[in-house]
C-alpha positions in Angstrom: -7.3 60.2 28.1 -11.2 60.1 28.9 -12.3 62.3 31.1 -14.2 61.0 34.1 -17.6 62.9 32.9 -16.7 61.9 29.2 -16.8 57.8 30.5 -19.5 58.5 32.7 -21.7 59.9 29.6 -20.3 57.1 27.4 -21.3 54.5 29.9 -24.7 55.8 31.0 -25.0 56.0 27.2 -24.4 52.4 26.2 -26.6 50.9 29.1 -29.8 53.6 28.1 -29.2 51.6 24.5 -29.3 48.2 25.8 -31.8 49.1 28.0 -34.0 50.1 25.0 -33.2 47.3 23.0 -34.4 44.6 25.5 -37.4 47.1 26.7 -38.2 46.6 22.7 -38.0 43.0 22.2 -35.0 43.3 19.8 -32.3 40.2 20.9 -29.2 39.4 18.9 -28.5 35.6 18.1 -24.9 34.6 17.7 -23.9 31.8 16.0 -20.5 29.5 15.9 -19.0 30.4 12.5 -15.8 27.8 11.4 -12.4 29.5 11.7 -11.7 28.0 8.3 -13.3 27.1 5.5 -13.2 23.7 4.1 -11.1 24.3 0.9 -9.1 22.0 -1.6 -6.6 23.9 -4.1 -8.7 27.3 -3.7 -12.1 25.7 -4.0 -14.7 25.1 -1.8 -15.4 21.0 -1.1 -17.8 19.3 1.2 -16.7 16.1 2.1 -19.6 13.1 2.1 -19.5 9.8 3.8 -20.6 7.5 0.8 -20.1 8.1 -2.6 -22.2 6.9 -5.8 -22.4 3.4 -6.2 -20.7 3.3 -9.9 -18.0 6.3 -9.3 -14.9 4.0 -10.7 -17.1 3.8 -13.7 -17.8 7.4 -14.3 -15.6 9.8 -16.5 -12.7 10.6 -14.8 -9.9 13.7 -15.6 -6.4 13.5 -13.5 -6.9 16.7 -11.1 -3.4 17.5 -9.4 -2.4 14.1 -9.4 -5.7 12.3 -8.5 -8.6 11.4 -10.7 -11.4 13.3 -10.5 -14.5 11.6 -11.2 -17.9 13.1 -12.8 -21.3 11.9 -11.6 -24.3 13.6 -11.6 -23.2 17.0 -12.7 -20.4 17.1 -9.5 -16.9 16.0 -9.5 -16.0 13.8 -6.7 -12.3 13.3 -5.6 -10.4 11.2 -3.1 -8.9 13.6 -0.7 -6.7 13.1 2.4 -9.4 12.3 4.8 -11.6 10.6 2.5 -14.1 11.0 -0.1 -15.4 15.0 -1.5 -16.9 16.8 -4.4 -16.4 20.3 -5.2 -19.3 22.8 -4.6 -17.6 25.1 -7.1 -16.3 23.5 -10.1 -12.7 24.4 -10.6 -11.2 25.8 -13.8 -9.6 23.1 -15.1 -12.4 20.4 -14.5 -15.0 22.5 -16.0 -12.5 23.1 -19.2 -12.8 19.7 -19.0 -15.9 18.6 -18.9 -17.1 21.3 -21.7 -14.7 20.0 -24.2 -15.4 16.5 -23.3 -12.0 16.2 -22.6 -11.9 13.4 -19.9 -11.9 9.6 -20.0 -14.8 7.6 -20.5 -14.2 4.2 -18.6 -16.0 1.0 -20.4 -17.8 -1.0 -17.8 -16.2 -3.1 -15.9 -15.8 -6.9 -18.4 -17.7 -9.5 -16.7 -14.6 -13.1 -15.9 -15.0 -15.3 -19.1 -15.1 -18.4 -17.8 -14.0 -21.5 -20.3 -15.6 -25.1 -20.0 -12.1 -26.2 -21.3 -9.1 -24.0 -20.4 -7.5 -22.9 -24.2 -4.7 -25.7 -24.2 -0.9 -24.6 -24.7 0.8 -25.7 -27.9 4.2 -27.6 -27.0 6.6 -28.0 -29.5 7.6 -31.7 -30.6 11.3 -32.7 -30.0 13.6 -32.3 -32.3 15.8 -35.8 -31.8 14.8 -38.8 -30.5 17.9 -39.5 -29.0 20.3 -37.6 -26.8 24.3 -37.3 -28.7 27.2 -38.1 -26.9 30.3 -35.6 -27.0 33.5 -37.1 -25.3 
């Protein structure tokens, strides 16, 4: 146990500090840190409200499940909540993307419209007239 003159000294201590501190200038500035950070499998993600315009047409790699799309250098992939790209490349997508390893999706085929629909061959009858079994 403290002794009263031991807290005494410790407390008149402590305030002679802060006293100098703020007689100084010297403030401390504290800031809101998250309790967690925003992590998907062990990497860090940051989640974005629109993604590229052309993303289904981008190389893709299957990523836990999912496919994982590469566009401009960052992999975005549709989480729970939405669309996010990882700020750290994981393993696996950047063994990926160094062997060229992923899918290269063709653009998208524009409808081929016909002036005449391709007509469907019918095969003639075979008898002209229908037998009678009795």
């Amino acid at each position: 146990m403290f002794s009263k003159t031991k807290l005494g000294h410790t407390l008149a201590s402590s305030v002679l500090v802060a006293a100098a501190l703020l007689a100084t200038g010297c403030t401390a500035t504290l800031t809101a840190t998250p309790a967690r950070a925003r992590v998907l499998y062990s990497y860090p993600i940051v989640e974005v409200e629109t993604v590229p315009v052309h993303v289904y047409d981008s190389p893709r790699v299957y990523y836990h499940g999912r496919p994982a799309y590469l566009v401009g250098g960052r992999w975005y992939y549709p989480a729970e909540g939405g669309w996010v790209y990882f700020s750290q490349e994981p393993r696996e997508l950047r063994a990926a993307r160094e062997k060229r390893a992923y899918t290269r999706v063709a653009p998208r085929a524009t409808h081929r419209r016909y002036s005449n629909p391709p007509r469907r061959y019918v095969e003639p009858p075979r008898e002209t007239r229908r037998r009678r079994y009795d």
